[in-house]
VEXVEX-991433 format. One line per 10 residues: number of its first residue (from 1); for each residue x, y, z of N, C-alpha, C. Coordinates in Angstrom, 3 decimals, padded with zeros to 6 digits. Atoms other than C-alpha are relative to their C-alpha. Layout:
! residues N
NUM) X,Y,Z,X,Y,Z,X,Y,Z ~ ...;
This chain:
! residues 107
1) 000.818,-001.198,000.000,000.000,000.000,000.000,000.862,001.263,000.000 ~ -001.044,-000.899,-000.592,002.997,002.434,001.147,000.304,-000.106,-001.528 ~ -000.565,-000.014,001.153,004.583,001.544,-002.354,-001.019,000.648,-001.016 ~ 000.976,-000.488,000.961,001.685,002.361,-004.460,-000.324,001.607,000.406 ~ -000.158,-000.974,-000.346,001.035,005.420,-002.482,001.535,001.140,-000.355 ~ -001.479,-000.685,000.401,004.835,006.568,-003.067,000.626,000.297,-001.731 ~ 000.327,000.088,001.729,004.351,005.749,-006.879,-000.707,001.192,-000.226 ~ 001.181,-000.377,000.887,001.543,007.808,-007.639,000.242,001.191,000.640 ~ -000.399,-001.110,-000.428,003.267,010.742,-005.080,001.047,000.283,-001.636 ~ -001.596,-000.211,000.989,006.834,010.549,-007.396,-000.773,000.159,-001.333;
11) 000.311,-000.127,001.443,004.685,010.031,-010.587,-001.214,001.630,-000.476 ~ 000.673,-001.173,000.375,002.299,013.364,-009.875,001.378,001.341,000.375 ~ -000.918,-000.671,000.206,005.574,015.022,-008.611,000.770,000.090,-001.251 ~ -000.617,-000.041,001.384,007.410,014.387,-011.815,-000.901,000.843,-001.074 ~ 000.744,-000.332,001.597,004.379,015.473,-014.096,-000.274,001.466,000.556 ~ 000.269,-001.322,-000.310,004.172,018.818,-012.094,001.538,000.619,-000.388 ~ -001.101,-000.751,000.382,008.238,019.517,-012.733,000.223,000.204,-001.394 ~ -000.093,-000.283,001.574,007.904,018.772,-016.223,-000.923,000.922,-000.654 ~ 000.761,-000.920,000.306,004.872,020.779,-016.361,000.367,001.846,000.288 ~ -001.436,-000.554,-000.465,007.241,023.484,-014.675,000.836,000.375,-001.467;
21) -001.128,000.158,001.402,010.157,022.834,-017.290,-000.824,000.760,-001.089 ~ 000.441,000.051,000.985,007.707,023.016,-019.719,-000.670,001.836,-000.626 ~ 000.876,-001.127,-000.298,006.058,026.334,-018.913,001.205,001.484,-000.221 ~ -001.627,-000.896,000.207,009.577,028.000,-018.153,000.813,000.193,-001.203 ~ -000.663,-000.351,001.242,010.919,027.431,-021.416,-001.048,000.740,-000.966 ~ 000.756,-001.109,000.932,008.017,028.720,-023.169,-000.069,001.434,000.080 ~ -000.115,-001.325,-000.435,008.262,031.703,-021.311,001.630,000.870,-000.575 ~ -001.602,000.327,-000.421,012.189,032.031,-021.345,000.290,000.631,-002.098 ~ 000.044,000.017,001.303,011.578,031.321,-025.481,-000.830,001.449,-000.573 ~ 001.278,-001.047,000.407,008.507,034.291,-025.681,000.958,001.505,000.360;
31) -001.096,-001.256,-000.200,010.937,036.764,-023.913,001.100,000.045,-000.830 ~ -001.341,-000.012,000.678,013.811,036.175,-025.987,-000.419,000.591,-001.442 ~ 000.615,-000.203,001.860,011.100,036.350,-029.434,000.149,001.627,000.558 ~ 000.179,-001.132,-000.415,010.326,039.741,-027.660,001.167,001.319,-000.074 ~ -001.428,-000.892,-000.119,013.909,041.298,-027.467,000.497,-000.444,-000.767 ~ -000.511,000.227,001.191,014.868,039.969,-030.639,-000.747,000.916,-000.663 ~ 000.734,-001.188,000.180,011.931,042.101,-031.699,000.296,001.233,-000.348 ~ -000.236,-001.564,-000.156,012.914,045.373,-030.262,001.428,000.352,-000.566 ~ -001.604,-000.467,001.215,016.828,045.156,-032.368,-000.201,-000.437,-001.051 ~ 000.051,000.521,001.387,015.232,043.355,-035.352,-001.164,000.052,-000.421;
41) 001.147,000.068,000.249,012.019,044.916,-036.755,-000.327,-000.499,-000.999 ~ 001.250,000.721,001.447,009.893,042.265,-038.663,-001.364,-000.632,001.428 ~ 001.610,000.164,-000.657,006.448,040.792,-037.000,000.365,-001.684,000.478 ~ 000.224,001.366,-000.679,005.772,037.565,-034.661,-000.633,-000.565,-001.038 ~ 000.683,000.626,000.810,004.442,034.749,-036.627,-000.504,-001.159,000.442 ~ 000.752,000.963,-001.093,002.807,032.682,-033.911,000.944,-001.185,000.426 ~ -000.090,001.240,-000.636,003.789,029.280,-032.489,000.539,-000.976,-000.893 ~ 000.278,001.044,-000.072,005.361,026.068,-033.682,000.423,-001.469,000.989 ~ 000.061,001.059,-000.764,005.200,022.890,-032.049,001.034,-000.942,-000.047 ~ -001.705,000.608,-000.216,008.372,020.906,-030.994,-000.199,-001.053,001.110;
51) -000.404,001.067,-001.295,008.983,017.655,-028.887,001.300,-000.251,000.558 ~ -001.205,-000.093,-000.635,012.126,017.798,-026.694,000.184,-000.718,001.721 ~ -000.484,000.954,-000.987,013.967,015.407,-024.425,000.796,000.942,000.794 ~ -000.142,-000.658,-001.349,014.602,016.936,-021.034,000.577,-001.066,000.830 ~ -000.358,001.240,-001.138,016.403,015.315,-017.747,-001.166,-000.098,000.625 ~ 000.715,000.091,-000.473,013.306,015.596,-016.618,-001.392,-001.392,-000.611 ~ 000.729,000.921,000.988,011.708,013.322,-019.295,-000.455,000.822,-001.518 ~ 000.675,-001.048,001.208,010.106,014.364,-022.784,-000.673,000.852,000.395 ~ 000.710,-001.262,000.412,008.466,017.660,-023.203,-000.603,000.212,-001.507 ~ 000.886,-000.190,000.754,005.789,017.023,-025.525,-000.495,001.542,-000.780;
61) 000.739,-001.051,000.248,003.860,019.347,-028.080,001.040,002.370,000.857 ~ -000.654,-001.158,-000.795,006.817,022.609,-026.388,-000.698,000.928,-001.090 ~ 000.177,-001.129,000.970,005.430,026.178,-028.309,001.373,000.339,-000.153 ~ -001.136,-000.654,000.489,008.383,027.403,-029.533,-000.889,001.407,-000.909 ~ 000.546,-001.089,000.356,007.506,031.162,-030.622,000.882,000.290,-002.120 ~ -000.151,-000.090,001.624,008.415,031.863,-034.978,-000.392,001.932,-000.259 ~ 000.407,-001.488,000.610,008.677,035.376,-036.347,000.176,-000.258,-001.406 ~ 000.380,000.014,001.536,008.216,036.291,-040.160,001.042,-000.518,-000.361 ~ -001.328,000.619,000.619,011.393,036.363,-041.432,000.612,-001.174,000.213 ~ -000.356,001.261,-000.551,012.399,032.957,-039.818,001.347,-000.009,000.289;
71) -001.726,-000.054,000.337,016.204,034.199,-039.227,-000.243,-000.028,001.820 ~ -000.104,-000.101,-001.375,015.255,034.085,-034.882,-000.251,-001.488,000.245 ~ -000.001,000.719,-000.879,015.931,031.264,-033.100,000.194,-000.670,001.243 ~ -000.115,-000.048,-001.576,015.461,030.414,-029.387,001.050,-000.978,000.541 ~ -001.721,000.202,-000.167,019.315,030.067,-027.987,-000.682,-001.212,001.293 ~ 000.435,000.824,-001.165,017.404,027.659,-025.159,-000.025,-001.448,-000.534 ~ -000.274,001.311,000.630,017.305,024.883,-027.910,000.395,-000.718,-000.651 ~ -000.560,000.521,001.232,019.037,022.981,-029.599,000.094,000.390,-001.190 ~ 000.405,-000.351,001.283,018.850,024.111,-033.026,-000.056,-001.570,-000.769 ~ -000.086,001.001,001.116,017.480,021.008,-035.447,000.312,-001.291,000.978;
81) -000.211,001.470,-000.552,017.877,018.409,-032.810,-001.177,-000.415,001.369 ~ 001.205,000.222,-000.385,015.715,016.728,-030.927,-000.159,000.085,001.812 ~ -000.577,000.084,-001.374,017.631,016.272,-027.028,000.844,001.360,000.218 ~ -000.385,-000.446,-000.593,018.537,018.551,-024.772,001.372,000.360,000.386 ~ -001.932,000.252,-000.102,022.297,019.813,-024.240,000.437,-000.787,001.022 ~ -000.779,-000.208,-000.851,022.776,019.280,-021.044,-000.202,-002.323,000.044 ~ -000.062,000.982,000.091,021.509,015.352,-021.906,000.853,-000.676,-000.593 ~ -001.120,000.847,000.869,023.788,014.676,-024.481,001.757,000.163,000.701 ~ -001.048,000.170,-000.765,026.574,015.803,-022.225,000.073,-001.084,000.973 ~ 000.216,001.216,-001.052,025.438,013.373,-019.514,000.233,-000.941,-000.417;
91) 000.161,001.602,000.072,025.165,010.686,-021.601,002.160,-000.158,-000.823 ~ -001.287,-000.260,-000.031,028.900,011.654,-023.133,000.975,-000.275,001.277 ~ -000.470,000.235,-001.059,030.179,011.838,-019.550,000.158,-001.570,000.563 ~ 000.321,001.745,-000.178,028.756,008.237,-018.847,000.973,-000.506,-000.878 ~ -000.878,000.840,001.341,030.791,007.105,-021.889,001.377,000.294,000.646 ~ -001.098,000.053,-000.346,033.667,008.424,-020.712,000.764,-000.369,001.297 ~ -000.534,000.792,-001.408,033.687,006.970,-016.965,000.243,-001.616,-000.708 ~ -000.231,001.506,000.136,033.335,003.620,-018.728,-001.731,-000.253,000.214 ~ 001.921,000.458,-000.608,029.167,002.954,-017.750,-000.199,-000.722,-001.669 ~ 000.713,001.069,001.339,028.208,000.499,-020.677,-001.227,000.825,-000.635;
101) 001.689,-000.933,001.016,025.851,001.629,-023.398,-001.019,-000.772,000.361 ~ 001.159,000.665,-000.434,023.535,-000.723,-022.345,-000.634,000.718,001.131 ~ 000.390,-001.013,-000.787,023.518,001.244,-019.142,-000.661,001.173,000.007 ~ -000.004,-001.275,001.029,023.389,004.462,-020.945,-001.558,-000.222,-000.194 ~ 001.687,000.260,000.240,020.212,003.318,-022.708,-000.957,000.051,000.701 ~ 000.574,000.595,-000.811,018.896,002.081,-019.942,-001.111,001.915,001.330 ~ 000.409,-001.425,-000.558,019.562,005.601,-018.198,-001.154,001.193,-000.753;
């Protein structure tokens, strides 16, 4: 009972940090469209939709903000890839203690 209870704590804690994560970068991304803006006048061009691997887990459906010209892009992501920096360093790091790719994966 204790276990199931501790599950379903860790598994609504997790979906509130990623919801978190998730919220922060959109924001983070909307301020940055914003002050790219005010040194580079062309017009917002709404929203598109991006899935990105987090230490936190995926980040589904992320807005990522788009202006006209399409020459702004938000320094928070990757450009063209699909994981997170600070993941692909981790999993780099692992490689280089020795931790098996199987591990790796696993992680």
């Amino acid at each position: 009972m204790r276990d199931k209870i501790r599950e379903q704590i860790l598994k609504e804690v997790g979906e509130r940090i990623k919801t978190m994560v998730e919220e922060m970068l959109e924001a983070l991304m909307r301020e940055e469209r914003e002050i790219s803006l005010e040194q580079h006048p062309t017009k917002a061009n709404g929203y598109c939709q991006r899935d990105l691997l987090t230490l936190v887990g995926p980040v589904e459906d992320l807005r990522v903000p788009r202006v006209r010209e399409g020459d702004c892009h938000p320094r928070i992501l990757p450009y063209r890839k699909r994981a997170s920096l600070e993941l692909s360093e981790i999993i780099l790091a692992l490689d280089a203690l020795g931790v098996s790719t199987r591990k790796i994966s696993h992680f």
